[in-house]
Backbone as CSV, one residue per row, in Angstrom:
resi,resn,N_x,N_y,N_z,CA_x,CA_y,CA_z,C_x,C_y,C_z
1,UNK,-5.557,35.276,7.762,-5.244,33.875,8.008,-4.106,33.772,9.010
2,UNK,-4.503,33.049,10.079,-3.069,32.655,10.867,-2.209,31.209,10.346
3,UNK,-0.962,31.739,10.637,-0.506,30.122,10.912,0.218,29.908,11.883
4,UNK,0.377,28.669,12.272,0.802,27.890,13.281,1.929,27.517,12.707
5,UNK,3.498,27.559,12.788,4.644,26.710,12.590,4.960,26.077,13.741
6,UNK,5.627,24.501,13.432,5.786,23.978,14.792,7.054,23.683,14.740
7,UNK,7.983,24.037,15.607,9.363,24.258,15.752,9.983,23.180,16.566
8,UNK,11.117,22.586,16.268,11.336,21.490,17.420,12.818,21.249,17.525
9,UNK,13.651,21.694,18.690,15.213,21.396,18.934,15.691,20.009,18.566
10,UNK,17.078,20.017,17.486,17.497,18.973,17.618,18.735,18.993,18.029
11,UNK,19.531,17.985,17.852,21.368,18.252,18.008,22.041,18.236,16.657
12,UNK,22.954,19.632,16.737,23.191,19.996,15.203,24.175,18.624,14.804
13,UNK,23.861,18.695,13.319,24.830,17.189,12.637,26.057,16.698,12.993
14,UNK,26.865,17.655,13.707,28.219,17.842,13.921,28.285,17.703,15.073
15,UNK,27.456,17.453,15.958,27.759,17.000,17.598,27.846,15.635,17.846
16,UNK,29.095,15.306,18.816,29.094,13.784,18.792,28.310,13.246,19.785
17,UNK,27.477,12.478,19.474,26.491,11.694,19.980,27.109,10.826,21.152
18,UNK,26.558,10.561,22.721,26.446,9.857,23.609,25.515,9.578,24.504
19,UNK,25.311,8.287,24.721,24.266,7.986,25.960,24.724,7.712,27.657
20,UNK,23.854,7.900,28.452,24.052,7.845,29.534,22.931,6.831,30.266
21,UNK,23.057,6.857,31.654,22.345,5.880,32.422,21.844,4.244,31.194
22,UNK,23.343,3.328,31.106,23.239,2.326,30.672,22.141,2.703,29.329
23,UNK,22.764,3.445,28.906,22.445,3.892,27.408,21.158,3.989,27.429
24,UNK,20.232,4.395,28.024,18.756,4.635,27.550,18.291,6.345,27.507
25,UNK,18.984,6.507,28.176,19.030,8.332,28.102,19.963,9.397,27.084
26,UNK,20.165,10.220,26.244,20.588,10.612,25.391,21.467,11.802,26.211
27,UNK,22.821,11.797,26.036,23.460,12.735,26.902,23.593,14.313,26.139
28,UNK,22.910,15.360,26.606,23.102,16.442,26.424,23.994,17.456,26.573
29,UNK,24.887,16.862,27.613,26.231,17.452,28.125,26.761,17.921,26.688
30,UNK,27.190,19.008,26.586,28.138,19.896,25.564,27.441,19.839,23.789
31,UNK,26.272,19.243,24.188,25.662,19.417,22.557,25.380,20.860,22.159
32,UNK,25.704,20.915,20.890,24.896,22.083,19.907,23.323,21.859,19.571
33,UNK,22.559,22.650,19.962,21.294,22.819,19.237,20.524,23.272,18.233
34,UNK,20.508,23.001,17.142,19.888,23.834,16.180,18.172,23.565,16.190
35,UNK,18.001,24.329,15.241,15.946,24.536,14.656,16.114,23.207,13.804
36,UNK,15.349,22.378,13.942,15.172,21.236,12.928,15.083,21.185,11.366
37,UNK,16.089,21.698,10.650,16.543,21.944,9.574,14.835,21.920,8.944
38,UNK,13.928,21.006,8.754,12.535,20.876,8.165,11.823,21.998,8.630
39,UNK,11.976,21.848,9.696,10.854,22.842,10.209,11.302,24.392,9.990
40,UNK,12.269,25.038,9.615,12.952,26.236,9.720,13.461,26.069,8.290
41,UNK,13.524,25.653,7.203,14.052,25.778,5.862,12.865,25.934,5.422
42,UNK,11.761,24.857,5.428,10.781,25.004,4.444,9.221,25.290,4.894
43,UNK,8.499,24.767,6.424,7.217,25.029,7.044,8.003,26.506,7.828
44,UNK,8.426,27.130,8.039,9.114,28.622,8.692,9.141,29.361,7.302
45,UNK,9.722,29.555,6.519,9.922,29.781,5.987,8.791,30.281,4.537
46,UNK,8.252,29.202,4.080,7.154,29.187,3.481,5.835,30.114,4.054
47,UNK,5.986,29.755,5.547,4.936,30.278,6.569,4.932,31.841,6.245
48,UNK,6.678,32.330,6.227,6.393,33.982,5.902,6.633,34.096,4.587
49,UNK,6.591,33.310,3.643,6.652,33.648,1.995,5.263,34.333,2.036
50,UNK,3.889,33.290,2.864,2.722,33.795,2.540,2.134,35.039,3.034
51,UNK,3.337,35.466,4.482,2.309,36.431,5.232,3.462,36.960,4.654
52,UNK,4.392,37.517,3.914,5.209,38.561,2.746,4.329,39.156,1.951
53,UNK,3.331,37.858,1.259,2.621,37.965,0.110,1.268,38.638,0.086
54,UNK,1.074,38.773,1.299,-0.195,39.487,2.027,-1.583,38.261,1.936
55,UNK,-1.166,37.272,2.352,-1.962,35.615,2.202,-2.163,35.721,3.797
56,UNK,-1.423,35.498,4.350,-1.264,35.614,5.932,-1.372,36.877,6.608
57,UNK,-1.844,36.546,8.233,-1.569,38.344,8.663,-0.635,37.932,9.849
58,UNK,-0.689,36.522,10.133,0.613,36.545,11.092,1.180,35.076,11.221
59,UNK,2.093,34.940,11.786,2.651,33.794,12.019,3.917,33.298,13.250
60,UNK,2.448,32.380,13.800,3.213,32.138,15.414,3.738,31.013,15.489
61,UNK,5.260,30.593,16.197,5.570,29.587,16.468,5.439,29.009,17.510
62,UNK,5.205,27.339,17.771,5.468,27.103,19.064,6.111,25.826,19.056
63,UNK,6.658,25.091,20.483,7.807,24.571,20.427,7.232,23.613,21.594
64,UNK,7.577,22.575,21.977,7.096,21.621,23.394,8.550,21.530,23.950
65,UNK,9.086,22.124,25.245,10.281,21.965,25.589,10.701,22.589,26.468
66,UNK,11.782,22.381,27.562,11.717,23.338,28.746,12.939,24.609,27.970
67,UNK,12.988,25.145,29.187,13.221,26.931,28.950,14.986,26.657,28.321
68,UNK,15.822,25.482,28.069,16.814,25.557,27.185,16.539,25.603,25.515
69,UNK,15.430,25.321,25.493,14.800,25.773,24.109,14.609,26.431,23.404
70,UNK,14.733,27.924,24.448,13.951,29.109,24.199,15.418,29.731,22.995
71,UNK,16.881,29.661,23.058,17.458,30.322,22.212,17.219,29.640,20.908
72,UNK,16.553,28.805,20.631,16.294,27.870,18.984,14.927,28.907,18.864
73,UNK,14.312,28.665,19.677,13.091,29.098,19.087,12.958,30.959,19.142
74,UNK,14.224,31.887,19.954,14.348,33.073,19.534,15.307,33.112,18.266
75,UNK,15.718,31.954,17.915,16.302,32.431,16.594,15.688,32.405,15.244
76,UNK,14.026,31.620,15.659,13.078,31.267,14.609,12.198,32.608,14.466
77,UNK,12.461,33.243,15.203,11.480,34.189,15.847,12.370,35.922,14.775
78,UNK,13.706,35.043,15.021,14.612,36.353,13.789,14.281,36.352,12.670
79,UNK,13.783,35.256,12.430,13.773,34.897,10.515,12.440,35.452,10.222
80,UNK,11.484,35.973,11.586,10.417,36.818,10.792,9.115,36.477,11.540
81,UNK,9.065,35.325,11.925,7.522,35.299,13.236,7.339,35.821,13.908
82,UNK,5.967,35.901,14.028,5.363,37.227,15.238,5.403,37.225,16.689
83,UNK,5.165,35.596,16.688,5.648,35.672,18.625,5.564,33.995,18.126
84,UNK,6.093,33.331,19.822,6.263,32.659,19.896,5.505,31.680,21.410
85,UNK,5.363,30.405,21.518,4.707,29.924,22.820,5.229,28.938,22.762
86,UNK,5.849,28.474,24.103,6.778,27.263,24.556,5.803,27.020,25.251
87,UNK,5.677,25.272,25.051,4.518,24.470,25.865,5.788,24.021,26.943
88,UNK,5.684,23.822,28.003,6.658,23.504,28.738,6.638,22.531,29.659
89,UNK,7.134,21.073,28.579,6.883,19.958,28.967,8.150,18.905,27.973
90,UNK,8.671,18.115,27.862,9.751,17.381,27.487,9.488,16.122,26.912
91,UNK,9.356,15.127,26.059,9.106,14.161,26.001,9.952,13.680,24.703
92,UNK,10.191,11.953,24.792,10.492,11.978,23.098,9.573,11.207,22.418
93,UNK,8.460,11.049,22.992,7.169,10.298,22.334,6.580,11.515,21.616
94,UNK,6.290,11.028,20.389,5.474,11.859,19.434,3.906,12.477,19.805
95,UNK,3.586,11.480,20.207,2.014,11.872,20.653,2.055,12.581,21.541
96,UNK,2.721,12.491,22.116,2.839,13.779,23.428,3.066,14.913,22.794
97,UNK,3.924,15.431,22.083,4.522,16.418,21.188,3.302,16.704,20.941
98,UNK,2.671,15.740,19.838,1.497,16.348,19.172,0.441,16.689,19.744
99,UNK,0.333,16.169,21.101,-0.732,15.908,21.905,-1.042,17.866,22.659
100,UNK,0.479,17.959,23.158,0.529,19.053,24.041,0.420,20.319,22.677
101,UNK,0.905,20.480,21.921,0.495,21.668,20.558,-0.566,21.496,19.986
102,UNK,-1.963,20.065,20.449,-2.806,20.131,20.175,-4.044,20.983,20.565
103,UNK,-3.492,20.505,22.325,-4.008,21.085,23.189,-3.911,22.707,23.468
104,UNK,-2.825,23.285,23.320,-2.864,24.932,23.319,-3.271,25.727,21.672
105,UNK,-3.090,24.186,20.684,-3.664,25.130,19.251,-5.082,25.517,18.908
106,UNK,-6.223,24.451,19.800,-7.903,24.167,19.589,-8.075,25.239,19.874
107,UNK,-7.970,26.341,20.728,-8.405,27.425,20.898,-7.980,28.666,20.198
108,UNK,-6.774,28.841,19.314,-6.600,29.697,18.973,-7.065,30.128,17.628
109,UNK,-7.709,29.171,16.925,-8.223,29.364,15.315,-7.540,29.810,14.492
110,UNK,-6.334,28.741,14.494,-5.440,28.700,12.924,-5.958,28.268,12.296
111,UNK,-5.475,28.655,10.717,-6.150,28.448,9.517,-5.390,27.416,9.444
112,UNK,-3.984,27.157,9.408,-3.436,26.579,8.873,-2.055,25.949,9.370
113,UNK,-1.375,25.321,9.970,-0.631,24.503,10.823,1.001,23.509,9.721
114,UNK,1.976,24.046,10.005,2.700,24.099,9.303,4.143,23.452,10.151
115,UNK,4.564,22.013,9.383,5.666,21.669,10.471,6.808,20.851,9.550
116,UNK,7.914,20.311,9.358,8.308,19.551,8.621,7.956,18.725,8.445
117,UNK,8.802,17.439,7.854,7.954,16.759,7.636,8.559,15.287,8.587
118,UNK,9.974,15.699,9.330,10.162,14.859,10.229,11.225,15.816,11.045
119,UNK,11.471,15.098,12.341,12.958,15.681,13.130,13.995,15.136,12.559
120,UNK,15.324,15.406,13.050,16.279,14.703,12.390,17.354,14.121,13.317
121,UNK,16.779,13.968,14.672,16.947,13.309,15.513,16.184,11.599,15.890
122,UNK,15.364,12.022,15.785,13.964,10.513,15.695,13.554,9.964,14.617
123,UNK,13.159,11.421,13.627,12.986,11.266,12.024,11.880,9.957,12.057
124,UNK,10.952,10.198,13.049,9.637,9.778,13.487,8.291,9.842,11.901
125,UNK,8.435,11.231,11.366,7.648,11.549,10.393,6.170,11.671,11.061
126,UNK,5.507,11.580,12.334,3.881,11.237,12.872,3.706,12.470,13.688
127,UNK,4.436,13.279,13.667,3.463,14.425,15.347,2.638,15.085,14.047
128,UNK,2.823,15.489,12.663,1.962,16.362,11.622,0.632,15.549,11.326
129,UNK,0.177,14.317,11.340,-0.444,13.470,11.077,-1.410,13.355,12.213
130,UNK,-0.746,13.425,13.481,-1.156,13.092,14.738,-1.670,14.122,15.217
131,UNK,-1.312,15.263,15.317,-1.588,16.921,15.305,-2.972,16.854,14.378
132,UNK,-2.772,16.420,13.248,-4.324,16.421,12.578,-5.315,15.910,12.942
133,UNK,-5.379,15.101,13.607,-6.130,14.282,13.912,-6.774,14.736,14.948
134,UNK,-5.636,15.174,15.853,-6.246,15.690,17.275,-7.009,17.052,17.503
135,UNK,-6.762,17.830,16.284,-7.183,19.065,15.485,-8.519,18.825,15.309
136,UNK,-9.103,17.749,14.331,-10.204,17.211,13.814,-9.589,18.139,12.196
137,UNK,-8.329,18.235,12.116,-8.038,19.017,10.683,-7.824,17.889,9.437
138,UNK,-7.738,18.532,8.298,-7.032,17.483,7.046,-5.691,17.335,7.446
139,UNK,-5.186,16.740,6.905,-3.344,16.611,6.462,-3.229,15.856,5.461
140,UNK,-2.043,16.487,5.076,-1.012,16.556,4.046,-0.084,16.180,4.187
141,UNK,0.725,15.535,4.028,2.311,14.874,4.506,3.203,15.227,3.011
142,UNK,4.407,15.279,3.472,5.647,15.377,2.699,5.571,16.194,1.285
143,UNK,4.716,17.708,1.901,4.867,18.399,0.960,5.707,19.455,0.217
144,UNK,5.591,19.524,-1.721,7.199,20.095,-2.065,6.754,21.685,-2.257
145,UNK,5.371,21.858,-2.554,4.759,23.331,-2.663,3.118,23.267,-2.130
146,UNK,3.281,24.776,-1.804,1.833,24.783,-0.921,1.281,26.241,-1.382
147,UNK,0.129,26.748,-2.142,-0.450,27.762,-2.391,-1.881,27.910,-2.335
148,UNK,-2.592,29.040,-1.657,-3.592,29.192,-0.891,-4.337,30.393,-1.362
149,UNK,-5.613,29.687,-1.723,-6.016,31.208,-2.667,-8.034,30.972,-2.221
150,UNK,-8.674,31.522,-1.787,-10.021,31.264,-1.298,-10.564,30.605,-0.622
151,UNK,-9.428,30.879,0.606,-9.142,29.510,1.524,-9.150,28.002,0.887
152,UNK,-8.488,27.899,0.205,-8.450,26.412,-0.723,-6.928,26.329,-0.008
153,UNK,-6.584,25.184,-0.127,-5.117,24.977,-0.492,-5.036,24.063,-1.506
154,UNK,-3.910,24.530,-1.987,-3.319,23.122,-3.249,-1.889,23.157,-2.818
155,UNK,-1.235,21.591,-2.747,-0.221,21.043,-2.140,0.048,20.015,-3.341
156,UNK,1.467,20.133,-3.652,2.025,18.749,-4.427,3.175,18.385,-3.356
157,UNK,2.985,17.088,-3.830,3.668,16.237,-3.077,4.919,15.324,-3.716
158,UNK,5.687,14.868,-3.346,6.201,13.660,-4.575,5.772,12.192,-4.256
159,UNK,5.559,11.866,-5.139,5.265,10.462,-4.686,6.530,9.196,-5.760
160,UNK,6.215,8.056,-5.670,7.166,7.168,-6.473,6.894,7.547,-7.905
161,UNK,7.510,7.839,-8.791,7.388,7.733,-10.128,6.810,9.077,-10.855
162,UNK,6.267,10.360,-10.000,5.865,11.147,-10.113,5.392,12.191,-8.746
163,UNK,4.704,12.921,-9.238,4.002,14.058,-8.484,2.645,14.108,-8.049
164,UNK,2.307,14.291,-7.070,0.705,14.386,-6.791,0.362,15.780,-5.993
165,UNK,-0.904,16.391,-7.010,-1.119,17.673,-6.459,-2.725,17.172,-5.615
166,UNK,-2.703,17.736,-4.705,-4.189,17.696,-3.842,-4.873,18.880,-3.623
167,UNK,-5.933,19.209,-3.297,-6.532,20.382,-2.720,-7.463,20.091,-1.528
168,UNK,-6.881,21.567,-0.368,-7.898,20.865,0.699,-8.413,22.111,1.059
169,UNK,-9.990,22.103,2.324,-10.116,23.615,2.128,-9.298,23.560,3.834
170,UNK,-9.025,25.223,4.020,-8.960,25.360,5.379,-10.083,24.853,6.421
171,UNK,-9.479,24.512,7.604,-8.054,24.917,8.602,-7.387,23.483,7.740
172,UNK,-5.937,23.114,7.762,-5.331,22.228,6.989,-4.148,21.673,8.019
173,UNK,-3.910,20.828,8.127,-2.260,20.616,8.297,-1.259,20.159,7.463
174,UNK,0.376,20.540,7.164,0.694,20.381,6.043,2.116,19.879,6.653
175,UNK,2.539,18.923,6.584,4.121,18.425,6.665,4.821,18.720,5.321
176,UNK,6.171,19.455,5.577,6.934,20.306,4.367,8.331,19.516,4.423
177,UNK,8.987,19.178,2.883,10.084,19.087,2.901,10.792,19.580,1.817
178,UNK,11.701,19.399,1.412,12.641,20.000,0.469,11.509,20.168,-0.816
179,UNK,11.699,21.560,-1.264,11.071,22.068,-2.324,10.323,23.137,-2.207
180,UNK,9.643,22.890,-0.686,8.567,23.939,-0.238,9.132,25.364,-0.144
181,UNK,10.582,25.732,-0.379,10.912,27.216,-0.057,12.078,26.781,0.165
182,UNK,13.083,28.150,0.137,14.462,28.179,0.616,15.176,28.914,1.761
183,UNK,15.946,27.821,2.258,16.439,28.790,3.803,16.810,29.856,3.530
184,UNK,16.991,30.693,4.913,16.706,31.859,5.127,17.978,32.012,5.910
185,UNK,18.636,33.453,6.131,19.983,33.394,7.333,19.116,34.943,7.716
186,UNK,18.808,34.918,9.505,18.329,35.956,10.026,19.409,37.183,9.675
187,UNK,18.763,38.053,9.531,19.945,39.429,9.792,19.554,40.141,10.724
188,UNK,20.768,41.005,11.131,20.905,41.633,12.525,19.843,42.545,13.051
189,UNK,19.032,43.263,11.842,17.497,43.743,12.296,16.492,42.719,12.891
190,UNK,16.709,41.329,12.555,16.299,40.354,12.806,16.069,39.764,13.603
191,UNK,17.588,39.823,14.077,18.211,39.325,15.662,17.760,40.255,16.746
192,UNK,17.888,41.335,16.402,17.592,42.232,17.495,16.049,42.269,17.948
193,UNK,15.556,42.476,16.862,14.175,42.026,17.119,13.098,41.389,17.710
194,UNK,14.030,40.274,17.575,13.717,38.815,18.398,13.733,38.883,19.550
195,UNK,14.452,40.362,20.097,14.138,39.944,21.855,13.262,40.595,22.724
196,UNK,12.681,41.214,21.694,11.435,41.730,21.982,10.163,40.879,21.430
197,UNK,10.187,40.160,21.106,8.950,39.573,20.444,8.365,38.577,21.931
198,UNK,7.043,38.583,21.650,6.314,38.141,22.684,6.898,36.532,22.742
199,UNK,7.365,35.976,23.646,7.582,34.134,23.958,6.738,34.121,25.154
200,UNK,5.465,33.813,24.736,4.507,33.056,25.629,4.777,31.495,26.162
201,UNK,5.239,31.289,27.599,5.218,29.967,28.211,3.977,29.544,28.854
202,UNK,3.109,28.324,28.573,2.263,27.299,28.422,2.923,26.169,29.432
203,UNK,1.509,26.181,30.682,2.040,24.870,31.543,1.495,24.014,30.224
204,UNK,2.715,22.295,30.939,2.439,21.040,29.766,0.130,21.130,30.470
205,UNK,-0.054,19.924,29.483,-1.327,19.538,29.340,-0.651,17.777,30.236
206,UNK,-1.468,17.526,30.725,-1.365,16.350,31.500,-1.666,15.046,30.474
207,UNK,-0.853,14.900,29.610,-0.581,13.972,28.411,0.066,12.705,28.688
208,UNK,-0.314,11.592,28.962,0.429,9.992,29.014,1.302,10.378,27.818
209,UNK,2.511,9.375,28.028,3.293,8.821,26.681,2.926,7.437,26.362
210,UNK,2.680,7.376,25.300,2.152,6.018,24.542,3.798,4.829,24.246
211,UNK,4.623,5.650,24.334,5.758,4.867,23.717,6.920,5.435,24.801
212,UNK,8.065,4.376,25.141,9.438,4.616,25.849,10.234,4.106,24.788
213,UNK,11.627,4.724,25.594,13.109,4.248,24.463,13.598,3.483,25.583
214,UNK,13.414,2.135,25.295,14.358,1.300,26.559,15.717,1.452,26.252
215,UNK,16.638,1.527,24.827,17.596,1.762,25.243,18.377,2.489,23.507
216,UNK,19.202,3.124,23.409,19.911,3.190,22.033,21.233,2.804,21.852
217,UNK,21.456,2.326,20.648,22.375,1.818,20.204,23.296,2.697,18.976
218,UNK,24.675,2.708,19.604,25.463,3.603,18.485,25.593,2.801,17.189
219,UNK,25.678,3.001,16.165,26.175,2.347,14.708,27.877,1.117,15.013
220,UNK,28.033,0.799,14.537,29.207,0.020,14.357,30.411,1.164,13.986
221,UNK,31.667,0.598,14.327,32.414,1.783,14.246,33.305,1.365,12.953
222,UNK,33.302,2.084,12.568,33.639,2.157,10.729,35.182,0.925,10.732
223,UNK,35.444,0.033,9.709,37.169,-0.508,10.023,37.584,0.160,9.235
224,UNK,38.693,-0.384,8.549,39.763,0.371,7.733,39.806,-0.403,6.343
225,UNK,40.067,0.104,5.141,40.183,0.262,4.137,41.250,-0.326,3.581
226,UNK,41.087,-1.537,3.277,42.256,-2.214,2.268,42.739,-1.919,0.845
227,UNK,43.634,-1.314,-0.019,43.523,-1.019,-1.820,44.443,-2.310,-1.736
228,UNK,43.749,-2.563,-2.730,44.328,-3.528,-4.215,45.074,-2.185,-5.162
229,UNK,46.766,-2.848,-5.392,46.807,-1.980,-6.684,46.501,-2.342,-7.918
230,UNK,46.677,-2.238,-9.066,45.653,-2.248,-10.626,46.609,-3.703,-10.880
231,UNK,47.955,-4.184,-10.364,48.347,-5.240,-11.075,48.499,-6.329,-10.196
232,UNK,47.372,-6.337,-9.220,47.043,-7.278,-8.120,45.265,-7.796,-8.396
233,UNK,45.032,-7.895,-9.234,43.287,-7.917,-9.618,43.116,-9.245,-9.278
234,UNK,44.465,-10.550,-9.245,43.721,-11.561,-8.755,42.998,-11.823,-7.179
235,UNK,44.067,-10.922,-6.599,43.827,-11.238,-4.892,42.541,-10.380,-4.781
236,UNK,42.025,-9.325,-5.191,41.167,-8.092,-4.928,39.932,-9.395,-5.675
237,UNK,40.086,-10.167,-6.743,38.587,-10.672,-6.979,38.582,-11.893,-5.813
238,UNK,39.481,-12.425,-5.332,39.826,-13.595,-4.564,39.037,-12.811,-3.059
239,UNK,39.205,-11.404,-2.310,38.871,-10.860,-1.260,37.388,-10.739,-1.828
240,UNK,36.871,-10.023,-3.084,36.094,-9.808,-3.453,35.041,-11.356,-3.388
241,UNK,35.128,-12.362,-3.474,34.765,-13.989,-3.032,34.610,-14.158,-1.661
242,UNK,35.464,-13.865,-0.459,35.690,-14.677,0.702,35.045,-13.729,1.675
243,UNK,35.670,-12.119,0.939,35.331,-11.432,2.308,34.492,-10.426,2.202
244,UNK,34.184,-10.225,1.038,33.090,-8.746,0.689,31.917,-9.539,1.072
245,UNK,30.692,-7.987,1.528,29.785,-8.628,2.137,28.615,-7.709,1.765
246,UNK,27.673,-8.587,1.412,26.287,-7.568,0.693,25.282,-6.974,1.403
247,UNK,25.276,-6.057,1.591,24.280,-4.812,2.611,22.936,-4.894,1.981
């Protein structure tokens, strides 16, 4: 069985966010990049629980993004995948994403296609859905475990108020989030490894974008914090009246 993990750069939590050209462009100047915490904790991860388990015989990643990409996706490549293929094309429309890993996946005959279950930059939740579709595969969204036994899969999910288990047969697509497996920290056999492993680059596929970002907007910037002390309770219910405000 192959699988497909789909890997995607974001900006790590701790980088401070700015826009450029009258705010519609996202400034990259001095950001950190990490592996999209989803896609590398639990669809990476899970991906080699199975080819550990002797379920899988390999597992390739690929990534849509130009060649500053390539150190996220050699560090996905430490934690244990067999090679890797950068489609090499940029976009922040989803369908494109999904569109261009659609287009280099139809030919390779994965069983099984494995991605988080959102970025955490856009936190979009649609290229796994959209990827299916364009596949002609099933999907699965926001799954907490995934086990594969006669080419079946069975996937639970959470839903409101409970759990829902499904079964689908292969080829499948499966969006993963917390539950599906636990991160991983490469080690130095790992690392080294990685720079030998095959990174196949893929011209883009000539893909429209369905959607633009005309412009983004930062959050409000936090004010400051008034205390009441314990023998002032009239003024604090009096602020609590005039000026507290319900979200």
């Amino acid at each position: 069985m192959k699988i497909l993990v789909c890997i995607s750069q974001v900006p790590d939590t701790t980088t401070k966010i700015a826009f450029s050209d009258n705010n519609s462009k996202f400034n990259t100047q001095g950001v950190t990049f990490i592996i999209n915490p989803y896609d590398e904790w639990y669809a990476l991860v899970r991906a080699l629980e199975l080819k550990e388990a002797g379920t899988a015989t390999a597992v390739h990643l690929v990534t849509v993004g130009k060649a500053d990409a390539e150190p996220v996706i050699r560090k996905a490549l430490a934690l244990g995948g067999d090679e890797a293929i950068r489609i090499d094309a940029e976009s922040d429309d989803p369908y494109v994403v999904a569109a261009q890993i659609a287009e280099y996946a139809k030919s390779e005959g994965y069983d099984l296609v494995l991605c988080g279950k959102e970025s955490i930059d856009y936190n979009n939740a649609s290229v796994g859905a959209m990827l299916a579709e364009l596949l002609d595969m099933n999907f699965i969204g926001f799954a907490t475990n995934l086990q594969i036994a006669g080419g079946t899969a069975t996937v639970k999910r959470e839903i409101e108020g409970g759990e829902e288990t499904n079964t689908s047969p292969l080829p499948l697509v499966v969006s993963c989030q917390k539950g599906m497996a636990e991160a991983r920290i490469p080690n130095m056999r790992g690392i080294m490894a990685a720079r030998t492993k095959p990174l196949k680059v893929v011209p883009a596929a000539g893909v429209e974008a369905l959607t633009s970002i005309v412009s983004y907007d930062l959050p409000p910037a936090k004010t400051g914090v008034k205390m009441y002390t314990a023998d002032n309770v009239d003024e604090l219910v009096s602020a609590l009246h005039s000026d507290a405000k319900v979200i």
